[in-house]
N, C-alpha and C positions, 0 to 999 in steps of 0.2 A: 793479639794482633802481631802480624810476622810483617818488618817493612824492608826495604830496600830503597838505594841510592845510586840514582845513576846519572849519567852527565851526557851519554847521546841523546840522539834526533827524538823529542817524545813522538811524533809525526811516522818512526816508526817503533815504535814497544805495542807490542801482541797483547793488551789488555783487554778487559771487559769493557772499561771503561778510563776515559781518558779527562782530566777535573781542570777544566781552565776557566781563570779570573778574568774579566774584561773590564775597564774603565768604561765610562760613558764617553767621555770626551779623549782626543788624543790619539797615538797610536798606540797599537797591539803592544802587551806586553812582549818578550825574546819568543818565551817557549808558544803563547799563541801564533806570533807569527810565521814561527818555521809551522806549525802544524794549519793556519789559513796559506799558508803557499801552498802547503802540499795537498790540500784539498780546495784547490781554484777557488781560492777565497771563501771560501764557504761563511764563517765567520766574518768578514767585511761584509759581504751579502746580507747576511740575516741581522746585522746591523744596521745596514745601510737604509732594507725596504724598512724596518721597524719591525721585525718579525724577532730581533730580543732587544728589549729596553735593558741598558744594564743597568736599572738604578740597582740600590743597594741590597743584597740578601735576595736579587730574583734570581730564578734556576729556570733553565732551558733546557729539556735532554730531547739532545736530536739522534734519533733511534741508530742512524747510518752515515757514517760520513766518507765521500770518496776519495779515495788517497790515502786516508789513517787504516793504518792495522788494528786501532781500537774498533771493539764492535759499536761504541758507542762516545760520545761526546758530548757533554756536560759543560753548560757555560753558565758563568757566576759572575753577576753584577753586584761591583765595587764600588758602584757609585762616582761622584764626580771625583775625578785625579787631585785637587786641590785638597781635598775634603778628605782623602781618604787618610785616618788614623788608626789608632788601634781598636779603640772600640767597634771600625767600622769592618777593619779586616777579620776582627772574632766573631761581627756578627753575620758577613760573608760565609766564612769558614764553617760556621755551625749549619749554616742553613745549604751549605755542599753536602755537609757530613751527613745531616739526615735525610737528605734527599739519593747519598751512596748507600743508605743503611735500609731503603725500600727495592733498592734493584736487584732482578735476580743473577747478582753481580760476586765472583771469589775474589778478583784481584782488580785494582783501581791502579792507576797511574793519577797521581796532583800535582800541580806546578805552580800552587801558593808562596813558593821561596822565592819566588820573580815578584813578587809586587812590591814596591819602594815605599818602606816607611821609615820615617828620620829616627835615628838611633836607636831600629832594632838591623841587627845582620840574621843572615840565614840561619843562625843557630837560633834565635828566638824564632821564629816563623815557624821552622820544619818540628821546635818541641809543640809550640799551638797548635800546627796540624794531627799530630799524634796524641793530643791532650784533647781536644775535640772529636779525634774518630773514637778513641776509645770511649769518650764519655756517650758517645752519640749511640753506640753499642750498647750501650746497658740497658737490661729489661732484669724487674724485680717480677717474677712471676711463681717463686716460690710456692706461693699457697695457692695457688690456681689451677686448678683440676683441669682444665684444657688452655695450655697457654700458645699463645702466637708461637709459629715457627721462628728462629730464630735469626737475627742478619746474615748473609749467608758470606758477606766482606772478610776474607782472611787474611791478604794481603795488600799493602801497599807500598806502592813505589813512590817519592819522592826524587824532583829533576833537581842539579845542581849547576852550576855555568864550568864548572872544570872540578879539576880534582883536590884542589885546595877550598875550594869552596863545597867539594861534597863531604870532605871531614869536619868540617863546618854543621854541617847538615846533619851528617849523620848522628854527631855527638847531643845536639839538640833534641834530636827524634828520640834517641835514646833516654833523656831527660823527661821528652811528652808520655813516653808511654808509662815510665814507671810511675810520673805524677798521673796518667789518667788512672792507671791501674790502683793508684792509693786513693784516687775521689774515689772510683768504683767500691771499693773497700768502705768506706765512709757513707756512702750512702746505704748501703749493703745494710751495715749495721744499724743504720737510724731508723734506716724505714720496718725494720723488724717491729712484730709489733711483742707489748711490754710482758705477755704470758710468756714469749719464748728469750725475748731479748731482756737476762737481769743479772744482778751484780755477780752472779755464779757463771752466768754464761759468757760477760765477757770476761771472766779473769781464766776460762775456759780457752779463750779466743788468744789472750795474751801465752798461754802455754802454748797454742797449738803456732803462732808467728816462733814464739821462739824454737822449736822444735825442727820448723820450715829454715831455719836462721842458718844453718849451716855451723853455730857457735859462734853467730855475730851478735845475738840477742839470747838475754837470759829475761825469765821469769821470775818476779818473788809476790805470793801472793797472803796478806795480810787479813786474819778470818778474825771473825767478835772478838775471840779470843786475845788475838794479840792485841788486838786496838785497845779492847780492854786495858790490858797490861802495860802499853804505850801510855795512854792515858788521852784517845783521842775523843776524847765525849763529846767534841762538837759533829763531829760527821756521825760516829753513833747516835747521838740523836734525831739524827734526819730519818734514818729507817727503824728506830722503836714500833712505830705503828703498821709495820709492816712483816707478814711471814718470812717474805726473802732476804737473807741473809746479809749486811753490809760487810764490801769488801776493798780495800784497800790494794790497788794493783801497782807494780811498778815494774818498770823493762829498761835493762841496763844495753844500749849498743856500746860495743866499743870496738870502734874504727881504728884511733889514734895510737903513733907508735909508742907513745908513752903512755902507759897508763893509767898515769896520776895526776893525766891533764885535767883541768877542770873542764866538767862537762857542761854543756847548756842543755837546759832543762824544759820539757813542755809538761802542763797543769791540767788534764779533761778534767770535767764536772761531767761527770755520769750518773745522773739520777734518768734510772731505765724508765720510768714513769713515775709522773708527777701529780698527784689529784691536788694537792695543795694541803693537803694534810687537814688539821681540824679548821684551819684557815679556809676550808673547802672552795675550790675554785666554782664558774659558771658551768652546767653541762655540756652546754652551744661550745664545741670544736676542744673538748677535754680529750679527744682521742689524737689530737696533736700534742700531745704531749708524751708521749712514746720520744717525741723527738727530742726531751728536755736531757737525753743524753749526746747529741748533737758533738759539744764540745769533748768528751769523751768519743765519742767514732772519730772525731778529728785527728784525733793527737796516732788513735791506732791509723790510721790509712796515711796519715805522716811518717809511722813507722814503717809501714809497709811500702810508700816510695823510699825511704833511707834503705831499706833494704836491697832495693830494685837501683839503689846509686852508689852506695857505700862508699860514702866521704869518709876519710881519712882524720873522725873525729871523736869523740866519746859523748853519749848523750843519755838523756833518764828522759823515761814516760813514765808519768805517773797519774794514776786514774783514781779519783775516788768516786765511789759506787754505790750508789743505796737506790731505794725505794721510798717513796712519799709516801704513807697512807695514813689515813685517820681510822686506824683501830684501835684497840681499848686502852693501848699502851704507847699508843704517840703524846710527842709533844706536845705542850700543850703553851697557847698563848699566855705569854706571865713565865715563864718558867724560865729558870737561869741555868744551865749548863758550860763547862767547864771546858776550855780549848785546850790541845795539846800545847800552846805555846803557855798555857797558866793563866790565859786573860780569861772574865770572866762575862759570857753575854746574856742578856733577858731579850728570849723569843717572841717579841709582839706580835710577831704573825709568821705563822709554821710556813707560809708560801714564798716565803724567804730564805729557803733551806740552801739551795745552791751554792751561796756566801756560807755556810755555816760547814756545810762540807768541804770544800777548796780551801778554806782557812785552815785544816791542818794537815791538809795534801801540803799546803805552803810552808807551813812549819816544817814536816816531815823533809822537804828538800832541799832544807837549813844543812843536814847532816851530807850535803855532796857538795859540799863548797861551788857553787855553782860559777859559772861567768855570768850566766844569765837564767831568768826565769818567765817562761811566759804561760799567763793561762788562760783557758779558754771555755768559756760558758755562755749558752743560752739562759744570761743572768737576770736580764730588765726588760718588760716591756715597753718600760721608758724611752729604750732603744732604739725600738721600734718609731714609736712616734715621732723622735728627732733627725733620726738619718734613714727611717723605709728603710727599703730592703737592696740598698744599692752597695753600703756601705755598712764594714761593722764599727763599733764604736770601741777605740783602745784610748786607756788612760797609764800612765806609769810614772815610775819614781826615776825613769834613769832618762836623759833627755837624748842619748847614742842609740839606746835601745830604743824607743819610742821612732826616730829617725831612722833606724833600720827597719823596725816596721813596717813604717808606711815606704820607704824606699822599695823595699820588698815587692810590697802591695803591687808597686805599677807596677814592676818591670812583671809580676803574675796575674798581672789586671784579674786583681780578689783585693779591692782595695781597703781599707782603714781611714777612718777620721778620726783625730785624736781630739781627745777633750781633757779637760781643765783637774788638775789635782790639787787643787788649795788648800791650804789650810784651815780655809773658811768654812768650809765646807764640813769639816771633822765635827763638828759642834752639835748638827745633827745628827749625830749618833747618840750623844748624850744620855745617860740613863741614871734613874733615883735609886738604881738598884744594884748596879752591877757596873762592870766595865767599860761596856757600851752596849747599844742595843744594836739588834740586827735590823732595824731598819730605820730611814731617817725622814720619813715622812715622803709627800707628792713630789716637792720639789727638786729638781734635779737629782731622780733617782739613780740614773743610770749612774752619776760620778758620786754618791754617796755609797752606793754597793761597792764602786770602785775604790774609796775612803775605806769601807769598813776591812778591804781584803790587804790594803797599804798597811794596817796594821803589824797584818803577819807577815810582812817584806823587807822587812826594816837589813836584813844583812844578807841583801845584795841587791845587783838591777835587777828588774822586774817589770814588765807591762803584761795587762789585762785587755783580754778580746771581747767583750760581750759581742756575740754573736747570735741573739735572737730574730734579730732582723734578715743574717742573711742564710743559716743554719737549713730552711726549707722553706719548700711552696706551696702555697693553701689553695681552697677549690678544685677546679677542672684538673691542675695538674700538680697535685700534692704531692710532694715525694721529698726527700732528702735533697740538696744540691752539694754536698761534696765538701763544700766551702768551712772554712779557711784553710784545705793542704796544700792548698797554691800556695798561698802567703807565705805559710808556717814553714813549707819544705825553702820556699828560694829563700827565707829568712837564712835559715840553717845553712843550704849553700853560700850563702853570700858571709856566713860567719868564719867558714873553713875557707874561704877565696881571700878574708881579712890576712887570715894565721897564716896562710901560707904567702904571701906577698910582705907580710910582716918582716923586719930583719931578724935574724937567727941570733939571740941574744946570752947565748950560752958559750 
């Protein structure tokens, strides 16, 4: 998506179409009003008879409007002025975007940076426009032998009130795309399904970002072999029962002028498909599970906004990667295998693997002295049950990082609820046989996976995403959502915005 920013009359820009927000109550936003003057009200009119309601997320496209040089005019109700928030302006925005993404429409003019909401300015607005066209753009039609023609939108324009508030704008936009283009990436990958998408393809995927990288990103990819050698027999054991090969991925950015900064770190759980090994899951919706690498597409299409921004920082992806299956030579319930960190776990139930592989992704990123570590797995269904699918569920050991999480969250409304890491809680791990077990019974699953992976944390900050809940969407419209590179990437930004505001202590 190719955008532009400009600060004249929108009233006259030569567009296909021209994308204005209305309140219900009150007057015309700046840019509706110069463009209802210059079409004798047109917009008071069709307000005024009732002919557009603007409650919240309605779309109006009035085919001809006289006075605009746009062929067409697009009106979006914001709902009432009191009430409008963020939730309401993204849900506005979305329901613009896909209603630009059905016109037979190349270039759009939008004027979403006019609407007033408290403590965001134009640069959050004009990225959420660009963060919503492009997502609204995505069609997965890969395997489809006759697929939909495709949005025919290539450009947008975006209105500014002058010239300090279009760099404003611009810089924003430039933020929206590269994060929609890293959902895009994320989803991309999830919705793959698990014959094409596995531990060989993405460490495939991670060579071909770095190669794309310009030498901003490198690849290092870890086969049986070396894990072997490593001595990481907890993730090897997730994929015994499987043909496809377990692979340990990891991708060094380095942005920062020093080299030897410590870098922050992101954790995928890439288990390309999950049956649940001899722990055998239900049939009913086992083809969602393709998506139990979710947390792995995360961390890549994270990379691939870092790419598209290139903060001035050092950072490690690191992906572990297997397959679940119950063939002759999986795990087996009862069984104790041996973590890269030396601890020693008994597998009660093989559909607990997720924790068993991340746990020496986390060990393994002991050796980058990190600042920080975060990781990311469609780990709990427990997740599910407690926070639905609004919110993902983070627990951690550092109370700055946990803090900048969810700080994160809003300002990329992909928000986090955090929950409880006690010590009380440890207890249910407990095992008669080993170090601890991988699982701790029904009750508060979701913070006791969270407990078992605090294990392997111990030397540094660190918070955990379980992301089952917000990872995809089931039924009529299943597919990947993208979710957490919103978070993860303003995480990231907002670490390098820390460093560099910080005093220069050399």
């Amino acid at each position: 998506m190719q955008f532009a920013v400009q600060t004249a009359n929108p009233a006259k820009a030569e567009t296909d179409c021209v994308v204005v927000p209305v309140f219900r109550d009150g007057d015309l936003l700046p840019a509706a009003g110069k463009l209802d003057d210059a079409s004798e009200r047109l917009i008071g009119q069709l307000i005024e008879r009732g002919d557009f309601d603007a409650h919240l997320a309605n779309v109006l496209m009035v085919p001809f409007a006289p006075g605009l040089c746009a062929a067409r005019l697009m009106l979006v109700g914001l709902g009432e002025r009191a009430e409008c928030r963020e939730a309401g302006f993204l849900k506005a925005l979305d329901a613009a975007s896909e209603a630009l993404m059905k016109l037979p429409a190349d270039d759009a003019v939008i004027t979403f940076a006019d609407v007033p909401l408290p403590g965001r300015g134009s640069d959050w607005k004009a990225r959420k426009v660009l963060e919503a066209i492009t997502r609204a753009g995505y069609r997965f039609e890969r395997f489809m032998s006759s697929p939909a023609p495709a949005p025919r939108l290539q450009k947008l324009t975006l209105t500014a009130a002058d010239n300090d508030d279009a760099r404003r704008v611009d810089a924003g936009a430039r933020e929206g795309l590269a994060l929609g283009e890293g959902i895009n990436y994320t989803r991309t990958l999830a919705n793959l399904p698990g014959n094409v998408c596995t531990p060989r393809y993405l460490a495939a995927e991670a060579e071909a970002l770095a190669d794309e990288s310009g030498g901003m990103l490198t690849a290092e990819i870890l086969d049986e072999d070396a894990l072997t050698t490593l001595g990481a027999g907890s993730l090897l054991s997730v994929g015994r029962g499987s043909v496809e090969p377990t692979r340990l991925i990891v991708m060094h950015y380095r942005g920062a002028d020093n080299p030897d900064e410590a870098p922050h770190v992101l954790v995928g759980k890439g288990i390309t498909f999950d049956s649940g090994g001899i722990s055998l899951k239900p049939g009913a919706g086992m083809d969602e599970m393709k998506f139990d690498m979710g947390g792995a597409a995360s961390v890549f299409g994270t990379a691939k906004a870092i790419l598209g921004l290139r903060p001035e920082m050092n950072l490690v992806f690191i992906v572990a990667a297997a397959e679940n299956m119950p063939g002759s030579a999986a795990t087996k319930p009862g069984d104790i295998v041996t973590t890269l960190k030396g601890l020693t776990v008994e597998v009660l139930n093989t559909d607990a693997e997720g924790r068993l592989a991340l746990c020496d992704a986390l060990t393994y990123a002991e050796r980058f002295e990190p600042a920080s570590v975060v990781d990311i797995a469609t780990l709990t269904g427990a997740a599910i049950i407690g926070l639905g699918h609004h919110a993902s569920g983070l627990l951690a050991n550092d109370d700055g990082v946990a803090r900048a999480m969810l700080d994160a969250g809003e300002t990329a409304q992909d928000r986090a609820w955090q929950l409880p890491l006690w010590d009380e809680y440890q207890q249910q791990l407990d095992s008669n046989f080993a170090d601890l077990a991988n699982i701790g019974g029904k009750p508060a699953g979701t913070i006791t996976a969270g407990c078992f992976l605090s294990r392997f944390t111990e030397a540094y900050p660190w918070a955990h995403l379980d992301i089952a809940g917000t990872a995809w969407h089931s039924g009529d419209n299943k597919g990947a959502t993208g979710r957490p590179v919103g978070l993860l990437t303003q995480y990231l930004l907002d670490r390098q915005n820390e460093a560099d505001a910080a005093p220069d202590e050399r």
